[in-house]
C-alpha positions, 0 to 999 in steps of 0.5 A: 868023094873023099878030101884032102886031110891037113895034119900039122905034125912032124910025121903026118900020115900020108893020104890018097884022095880024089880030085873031082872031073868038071861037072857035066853040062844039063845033068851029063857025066862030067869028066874023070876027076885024077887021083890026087897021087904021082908016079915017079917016072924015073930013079932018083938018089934021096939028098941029104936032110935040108937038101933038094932034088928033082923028081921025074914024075907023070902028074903033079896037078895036085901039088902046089908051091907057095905059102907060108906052110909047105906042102908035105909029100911022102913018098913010098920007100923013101919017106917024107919031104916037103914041095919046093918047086913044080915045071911043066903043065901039067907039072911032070917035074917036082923039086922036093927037100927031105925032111928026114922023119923018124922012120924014113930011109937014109939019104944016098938010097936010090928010090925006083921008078915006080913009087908013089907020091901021095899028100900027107899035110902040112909042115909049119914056117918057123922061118920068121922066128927071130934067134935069142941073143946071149949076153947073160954071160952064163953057160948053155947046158941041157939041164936046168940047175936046181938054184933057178930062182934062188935068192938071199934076203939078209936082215942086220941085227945087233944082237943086244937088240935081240928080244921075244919078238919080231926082228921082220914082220909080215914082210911080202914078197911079192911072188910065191916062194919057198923058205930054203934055210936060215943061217946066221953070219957073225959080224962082230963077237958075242964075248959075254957068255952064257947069252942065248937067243932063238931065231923062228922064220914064219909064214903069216902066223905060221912057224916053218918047219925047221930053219930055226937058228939058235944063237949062243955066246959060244957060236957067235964068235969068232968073227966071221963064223956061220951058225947054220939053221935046222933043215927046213921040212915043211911049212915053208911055202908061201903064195905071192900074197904071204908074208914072212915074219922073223922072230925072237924067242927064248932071248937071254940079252946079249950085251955085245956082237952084231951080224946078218940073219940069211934067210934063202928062199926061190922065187917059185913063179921064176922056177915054175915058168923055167919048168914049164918052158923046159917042158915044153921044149921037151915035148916039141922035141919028143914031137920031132 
């Protein structure tokens, strides 16, 4: 004897089993078991996705209504739809709601007298998930913009304060994080000249590759000007236990000026769930 398989997919195999007769008194033959499959009796039009119709058939004594996970029923020609009402003892009328799976025919096709209903699993209730409210303010798009998790930390200096040391020691982020760039915005002018300092992000003991900002009389003024950092290339990630240092080297006091060192660096735990949630969408997507 065969039994019935369960398969919790969007498009499940259908599957014919036995339904076993009642078992015989004092070791005699029990009665016929009836095949767990219908015929149906008479034409019938396939609705819209979503939509239901009333199926004509000899014997549904193996269908069942009810639950939280609706019984699924392929037809032959026609495709996949889950069970949604039975009439008759036995029943010999099913309402069934198309489900549409890839592969299954259109809607508006006449299925003939003729065609089988057999079992093919079960389809999963997401009727009690509750719909996200949107207040972010944001617009929903398809792709997730590469600045997710992206944030500057900004450090006032005056630069005559500038030396051969640190400006920011071993400051912890608390997440893990990747250095983006590093950047210099003049708040009030260098007017001095000949008057140099360079500005190295760290990682703990580690300088990063690039991000470095060499100031100069001549680039920090006027006001309001941006000395823009090396790229960063490398050596620029941090796990949630690492600290990022910043320091001066190469200083040739400065006698005037003042502004914001921008450090820019992403957040990658926010990054990495976004990724890991957009993933796993994509993949109940490509289930369906």
């Amino acid at each position: 004897m065969s039994q019935g398989q369960s398969c919790e997919c969007s498009n499940p195999v259908p599957v014919q089993v036995s339904i076993p007769g009642a078992p015989g008194e004092n070791g005699a033959p029990g009665a016929a078991g009836k095949s767990a499959f219908s015929i149906v009796q008479s034409s019938f039009v396939v609705p819209a996705i979503g939509s239901s119709v009333t199926v004509s058939i000899d014997d549904g004594s193996w269908m069942s209504v009810g639950g939280t996970v609706p019984q699924i029923v392929y037809v032959t020609d026609a495709g996949f739809f889950s069970v949604n009402s039975l009439a008759g003892s036995p029943p010999t009328s099913v309402g069934l709601t198309y489900l549409n799976y890839a592969g299954n025919t259109a809607a508006g096709n006449t299925i003939a007298s003729g065609s089988v209903v057999s079992p093919a699993g079960t389809e999963p209730d997401f009727s009690g998930i509750t719909a996200l409210t949107d207040n972010t303010g944001g617009a929903a798009t398809n792709t997730l913009a590469v600045g997710v998790g992206e944030s500057i930390v900004s450090l006032f200096v005056n630069l005559a304060d500038l030396a051969n040391h640190d400006l920011l020691t071993a400051y912890t982020p608390g997440f893990a994080f990747k250095i983006l760039a590093m950047d210099f915005a003049v708040e009030k002018a260098a007017t001095t000249a000949a008057k140099l300092a360079t500005l190295t992000p760290y990682i703990n003991a580690t300088p990063t590759t690039g991000g470095v900002v060499s100031l100069t009389s001549a680039n920090c003024t006027p006001q309001g000007n941006v000395v823009a950092g090396t790229a960063v290339t490398a050596a620029n990630v941090g796990t949630n236990a690492d600290t990022i240092s910043i320091t001066g080297s190469a200083v040739t006091s400065f006698v005037e000026g003042s502004g914001w060192v921008l450090l820019r660096i992403k957040d990658m735990d926010t990054a990495n769930a976004f990724a890991s949630l957009a993933s796993k969408v994509n993949a109940i997507l490509a289930a369906t």
